[in-house]
Structure formats: structure tokens, C-alpha cells
N, C-alpha and C positions, 0 to 999 in steps of 0.2 A: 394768463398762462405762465407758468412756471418758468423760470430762465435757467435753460443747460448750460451746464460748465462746456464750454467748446476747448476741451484740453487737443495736445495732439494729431489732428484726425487721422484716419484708419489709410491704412496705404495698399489696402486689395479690396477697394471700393466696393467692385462687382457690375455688371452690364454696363454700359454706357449707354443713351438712349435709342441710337440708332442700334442695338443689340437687344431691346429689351422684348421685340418679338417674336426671338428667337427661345427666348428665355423663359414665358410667361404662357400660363395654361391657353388651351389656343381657344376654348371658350371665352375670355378673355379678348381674348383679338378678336376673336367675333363681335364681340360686342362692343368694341372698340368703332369696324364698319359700321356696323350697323347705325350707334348713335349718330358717327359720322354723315350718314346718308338722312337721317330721318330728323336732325334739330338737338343740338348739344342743351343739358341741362346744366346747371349747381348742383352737387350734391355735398351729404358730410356721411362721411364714415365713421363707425365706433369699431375702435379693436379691443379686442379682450381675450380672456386666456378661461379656461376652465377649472384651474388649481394656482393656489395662492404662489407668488413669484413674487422676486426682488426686482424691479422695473431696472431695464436699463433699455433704454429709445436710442442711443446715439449712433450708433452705425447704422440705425436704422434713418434717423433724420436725417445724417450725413448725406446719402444715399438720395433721398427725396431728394435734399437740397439740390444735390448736384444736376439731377435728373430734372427739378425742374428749372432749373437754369437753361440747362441744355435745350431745354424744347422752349425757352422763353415764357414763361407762366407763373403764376404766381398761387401755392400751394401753403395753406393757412394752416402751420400745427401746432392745435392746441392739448397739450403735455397736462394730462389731471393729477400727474405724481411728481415730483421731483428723483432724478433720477438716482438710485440708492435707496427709495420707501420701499415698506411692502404693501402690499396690492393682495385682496382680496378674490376670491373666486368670483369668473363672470363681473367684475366690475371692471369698467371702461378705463384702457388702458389712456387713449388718446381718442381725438375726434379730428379728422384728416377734409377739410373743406375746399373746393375745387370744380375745375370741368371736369365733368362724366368722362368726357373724349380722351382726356389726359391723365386720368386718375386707373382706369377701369381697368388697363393693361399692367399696372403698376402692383397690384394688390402681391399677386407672388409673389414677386421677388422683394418686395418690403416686409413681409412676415417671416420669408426667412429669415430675415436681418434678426426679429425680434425674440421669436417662443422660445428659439433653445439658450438665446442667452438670458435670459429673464428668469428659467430655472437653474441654470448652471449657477448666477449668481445668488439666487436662494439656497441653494446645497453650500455655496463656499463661504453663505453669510452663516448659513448653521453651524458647519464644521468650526470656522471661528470662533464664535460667538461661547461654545462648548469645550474650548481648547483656549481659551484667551491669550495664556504663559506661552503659548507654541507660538513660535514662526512655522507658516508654510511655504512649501516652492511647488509653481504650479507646472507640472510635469505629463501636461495633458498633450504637449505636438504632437508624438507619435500615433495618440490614439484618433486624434482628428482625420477628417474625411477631408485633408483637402487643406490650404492655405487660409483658404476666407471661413472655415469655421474656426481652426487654430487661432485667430485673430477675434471671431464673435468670442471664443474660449477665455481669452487672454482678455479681453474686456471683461469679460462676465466676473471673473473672479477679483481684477481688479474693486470693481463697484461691489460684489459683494461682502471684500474683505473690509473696504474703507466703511459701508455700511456698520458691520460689525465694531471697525474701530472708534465710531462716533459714537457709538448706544454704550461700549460696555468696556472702552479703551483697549481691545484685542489689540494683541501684536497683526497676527493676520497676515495674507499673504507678503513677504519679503519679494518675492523676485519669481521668475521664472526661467525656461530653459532656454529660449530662442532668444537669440539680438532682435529678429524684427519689433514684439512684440512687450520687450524689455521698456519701450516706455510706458506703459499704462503701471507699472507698478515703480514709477521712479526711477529703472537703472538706465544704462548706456548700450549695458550688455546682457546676454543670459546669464544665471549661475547653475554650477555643477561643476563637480572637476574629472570623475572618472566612471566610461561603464564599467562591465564586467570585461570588455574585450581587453581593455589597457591592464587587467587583472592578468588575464590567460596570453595577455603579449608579454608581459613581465615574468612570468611562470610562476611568482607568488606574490604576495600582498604586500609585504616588504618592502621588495623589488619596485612593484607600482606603486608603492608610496615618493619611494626614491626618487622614481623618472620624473615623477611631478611636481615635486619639489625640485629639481632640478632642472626643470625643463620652468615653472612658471614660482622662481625662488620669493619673489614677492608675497602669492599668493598664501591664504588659508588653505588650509585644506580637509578634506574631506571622503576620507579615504572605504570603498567597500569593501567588509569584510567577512563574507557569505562563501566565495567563488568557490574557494577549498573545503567550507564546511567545517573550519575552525573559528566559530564567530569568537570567539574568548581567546582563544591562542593567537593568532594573528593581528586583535583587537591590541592584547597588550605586545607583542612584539614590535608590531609599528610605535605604539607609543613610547618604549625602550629606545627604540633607533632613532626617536622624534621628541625627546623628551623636553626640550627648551618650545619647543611649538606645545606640545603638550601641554606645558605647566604655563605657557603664554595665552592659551585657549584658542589657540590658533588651531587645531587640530579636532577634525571632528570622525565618528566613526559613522558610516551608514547601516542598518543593519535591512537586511530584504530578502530574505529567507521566505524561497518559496515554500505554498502551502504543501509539500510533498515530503514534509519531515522538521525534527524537531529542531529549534539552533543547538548549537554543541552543549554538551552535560545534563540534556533535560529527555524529559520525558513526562507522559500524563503524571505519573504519581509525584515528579519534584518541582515539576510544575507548579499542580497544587501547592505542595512545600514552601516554595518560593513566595505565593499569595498572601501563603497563611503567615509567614516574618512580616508583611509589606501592608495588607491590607487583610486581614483574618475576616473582614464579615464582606467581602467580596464574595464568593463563591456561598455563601451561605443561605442569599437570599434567591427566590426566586428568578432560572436564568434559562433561557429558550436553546436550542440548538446552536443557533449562532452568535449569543453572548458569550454564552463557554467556551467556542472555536478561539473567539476573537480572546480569550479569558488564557487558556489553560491549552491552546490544541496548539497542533503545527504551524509552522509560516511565526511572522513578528507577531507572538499574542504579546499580552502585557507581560506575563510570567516572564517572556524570552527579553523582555525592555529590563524589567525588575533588575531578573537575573546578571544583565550586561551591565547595567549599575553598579551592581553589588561587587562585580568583578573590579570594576577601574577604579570604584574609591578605597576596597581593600589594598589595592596596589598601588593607591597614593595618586592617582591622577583625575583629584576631582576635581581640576579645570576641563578636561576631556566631555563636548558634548556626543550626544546621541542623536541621529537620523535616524526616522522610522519610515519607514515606504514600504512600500506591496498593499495595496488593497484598502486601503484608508478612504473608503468612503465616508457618507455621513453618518453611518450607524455604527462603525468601528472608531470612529472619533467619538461616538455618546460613551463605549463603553469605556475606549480609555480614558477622557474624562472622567468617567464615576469612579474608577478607581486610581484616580492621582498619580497614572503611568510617566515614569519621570520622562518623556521625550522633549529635546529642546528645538525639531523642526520634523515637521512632516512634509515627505514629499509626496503627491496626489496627485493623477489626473481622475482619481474616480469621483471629481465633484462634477464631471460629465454626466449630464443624465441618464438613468439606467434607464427609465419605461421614457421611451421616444414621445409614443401618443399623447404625452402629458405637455411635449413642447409645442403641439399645434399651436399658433393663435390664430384668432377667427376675424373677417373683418364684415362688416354687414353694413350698408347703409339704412341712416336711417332718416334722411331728407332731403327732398328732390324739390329744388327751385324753392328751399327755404317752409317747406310743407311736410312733418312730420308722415312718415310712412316708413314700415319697418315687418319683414314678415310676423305672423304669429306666434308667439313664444318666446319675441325677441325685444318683446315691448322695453324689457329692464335695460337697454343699451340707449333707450332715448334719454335727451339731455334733459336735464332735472331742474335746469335754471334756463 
């Protein structure tokens, strides 16, 4: 069996045992009774997923662990990947060996643990993997349901980014927004310095460059410069007012211009313009509806990154980096990849899964008292050795 790095562990566990029937499908708990009443077996369970995933088991074993501790037993898990591989469709994530009586109620709420972070960390191994030169910040709290997936989240990307940084040396996730979950990517704390509120408390961008800088003088910073709808004018203003952070690289600009208009000075036709100085056989080749959005339209396309470029090294500040955020899923990192969009960190939470169904995992037994038995169709989950 493979041996997990046991870094950290998770600090919103989830049930405790005497909670876990309140928690778990109640067919489940019926079958719980029932073995109870009629003679407890051994069984092994196989879990698996339906769509290839970056395995990541740990809050999930965490979990068992604890759980079987808690009820005194002892719960055999054998790991077929190391945590970080990818994993194929339908192949056997692990095999979970055990009493029936003590396992059977358990199944829920250990697959929660596992599906959605197993694809979250395949979408943040892509995104990397695709972006190498970027740093990312994982920017997924808000859009979490909850504490204990923010945490499945903040795992997931962790494993997926270091996956990406062993195969092809990605920079890869840097950090994320929350202190709680700031250790799975190496910090103390979260990173970010400003929403847009500290924008619209300060009345201009300037202003909220100022308070933060003076409020946290030590710090880099990283200033948005969207709120007003002057991404270029306010861009270099701050950098004027900031110009020894500026030319120290301490200073960076966000750019996250919603998809409801163009960032300042562009438009579809300088858009284009802009491609055609930067990358001329970008737009040329065959491009679907939404390469060209993410290309040439509203919101952070490449044209509007291009463009923010071209502005701060005419103006002499090319230690000034770029943040790119809004919508940087995995398909909007292929395309800025393909065409060598100069960003020096994207912020994301859209390496959250978009198609939910794809996070099921499944758990099936497939041997009772050490006797292969497995329903029909499920033969490929028995053990091979």
C-alpha cells in the first residue's frame, strides 16, 4: 500500500461517530441493524470514480481514521495511487477492508470526503500544468458550500498544483485566501490585500492604494484596478504615487473586469489590433465562440492583459506585475496559454467543478468473508492480484 504524506491534518473533520447516523443515507443504517441482528461479515470495498481525477484520499482517510478509532476497530486502507497520480476512468481508487457492521454506515460520508476533491485537483493540475510561468491564488471560499468543502477545495488544489510542479516544474498554486486553510499551500496566512469595497471606501484607487500601504507598510501589494472603469488610468496613477514599490516589484495591479464590458481603450476591433502586434496567428486559426470571448470580447480576454502590458512598459514600469481573475477556469487558462498572455498570477476559484455528476464516487463491495462477489457489471472493481 502506498504510504500518505500525513502533512497537517484537516481541522473541520466532519461527524464524529456517535453523529454519523444522523449523517449517512438511512438505508444505510438499516443495514447497519440489520447485519447487526443477523451475524456481522468481513467485507472489502472498491471505490472509484467514473472520469479520470487527480487522486487525493487524505481527508478522506483522515476521517476513517478517526472514526475508526472512535468505535475501537481496526479499518485496512489499501491506497492503489499515491496521492498526486492520475487515475483513470472506473479504475479502483482504493479497497477499504473491514466489519460490514462498522463500515456500511460509513460509506456517505467518506465519499464525500473524496469525488469533488479528486476533480477539483485535476482541473488545478491542468490549469497549471498549461500556465507553468503563472503563479496561482486559490480564490475558491466564497464560492464553497460550507467550511468543510472550502477545506476539501484548499486541499484539492494544493495536490493538484504540487502534482503539476513535480511532472513539468509549474510555479502552481502560491497561496490562498483563508488563514484556516493557508497551510496546505505552505503559508501562515491567506493572500490578498484589497476587494473592491476598500476601492468604493476610499472613493478612488489611489486612495485605496494609499490606506494599504499605510495601514500594512511592510506588505507588497496588489492593488484593483477595475472599480471606476479606468483599468489603464488608475493602473498608472497608482504606480506614479508608488513608484519605488513599483520599480522594487513590490507592486502589482489586479485586473477583473466584469464580462459586461470592455477594460478601458478597447473595443472588438482594437482588441483584435492589439493580438495582431502580440500574437498575429492567434485569432487566425480556427476558434469556437468561446476562445474568441476569452480572446478578443469583454471581461479579462488576453487582448485586455496584452493591452495592460503594453501600457506600463511604455510608461517604464516593467517591474509592475499583472493579476488576472474573473473566470479563469480550465479552458480560459488553455487559451491564455496558447497565446503567451503575459499574466504573472491568476486568481481562480473556477477550478471548482462545473458538471457536479462528474464528482460522484461510487463505493461497491466486492468480498464478503474474503469470497469474491460483486453485482453485475461491476466485475472490473475486483482485485487483480
Amino acid at each position: 500500500m502506498p504510504v500518505m504524506d500525513h502533512r497537517p491534518r484537516s481541522r473541520t473533520q466532519g461527524p464524529g461517530a456517535d453523529e454519523v447516523e444522523r449523517w449517512t443515507d438511512r438505508y444505510f443504517s438499516r443495514t447497519k441493524e440489520a447485519v447487526g441482528r443477523f451475524g456481522d461479515k468481513t467485507v472489502t470495498y472498491a471505490v472509484f470514480m467514473r472520469r479520470p481525477v487527480v487522486f487525493t484520499p487524505r481527508l478522506m482517510v483522515e476521517w476513517l481514521e478517526d472514526v475508526a478509532r472512535e468505535r475501537g476497530i481496526t479499518v485496512d486502507i489499501d491506497l492503489n495511487y499515491e496521492e498526486g497520480e492520475w487515475v483513470g476512468a472506473g479504475e479502483p481508487l482504493l479497497y477499504l477492508t473491514g466489519s460490514l457492521y462498522h463500515l456500511v454506515d460509513l460509506e456517505t460520508l467518506y465519499l464525500q470526503k473524496l469525488g469533488a476533491a479528486c476533480v477539483a485537483a485535476y482541473n488545478a493540475y491542468t490549469m497549471c500544468v498549461d500556465l507553468p510561468q503563472v503563479g496561482f491564488l486559490a480564490m475558491d471560499a466564497r464560492h464553497c458550500a460550507g467550511i468543510e468543502m472550502e477545506e476539501l477545495m484548499a486541499y484539492a488544489a494544493s495536490v493538484g498544483s504540487a502534482a503539476a510542479r513535480t511532472q513539468v516544474g509549474a510555479k502552481g498554486f502560491i497561496g490562498n485566501a483563508s488563514d484556516a486553510t493557508a497551510h496546505y499551500f505552505g503559508q501562515e496566512r491567506g493572500l490578498g490585500t484589497m476587494p473592491h469595497a476598500l476601492v468604493g471606501y476610499a472613493g478612488s484607487t489611489v486612495r485605496a492604494a494609499e490606506i494599504f500601504v499605510e495601514t500594512f507598510p511592510d506588505d507588497d501589494l496588489t492593488v484593483l484596478v477595475d472599480y471606476f472603469g479606468r483599468e489603464i488610468t488608475d493602473t498608472l496613477a497608482v504606480c506614479q504615487r508608488l513608484p519605488d514599490m513599483a520599480a522594487a516589484g513590490r507592486l502589482s495591479v489586479r485586473l477583473d473586469t466584469h464580462g459586461g464590458r470592455f477594460v478601458e481603450g478597447l473595443d472588438p476591433q482594437s482588441s483584435y489590433a492589439v493580438l495582431e502586434r502580440h500574437v498575429p496567428l492567434a485569432v487566425r486559426r480556427y476558434r469556437n465562440e468561446t476562445e474568441l470571448r476569452y480572446l478578443t470580447g469583454t471581461g479579462v480576454s488576453a487582448a485586455a492583459i496584452f493591452h495592460l502590458r503594453e501600457q506600463l512598459d511604455q510608461a517604464g514600469f516593467i517591474a509592475v506585475k499583472i493579476v488576472a481573475s474573473s473566470g479563469f477556469n480550465v479552458d480560459k487558462c488553455k487559451v491564455m496559454a496558447d497565446v503567451g498572455a503575459p499574466i504573472d498570477v491568476i486568481g481562480t476559484g473556477s477550478y471548482l467543478p462545473e458538471n457536479w455528476r462528474e464528482t460522484y464516487a461510487t463505493a461497491d463491495i466486492v468480498t464478503y468473508d474474503g469470497v469474491p462477489s460483486v453485482k453485475v457489471g461491476r466485475e472490473f472493481l475486483l482485485r487483480k492480484r
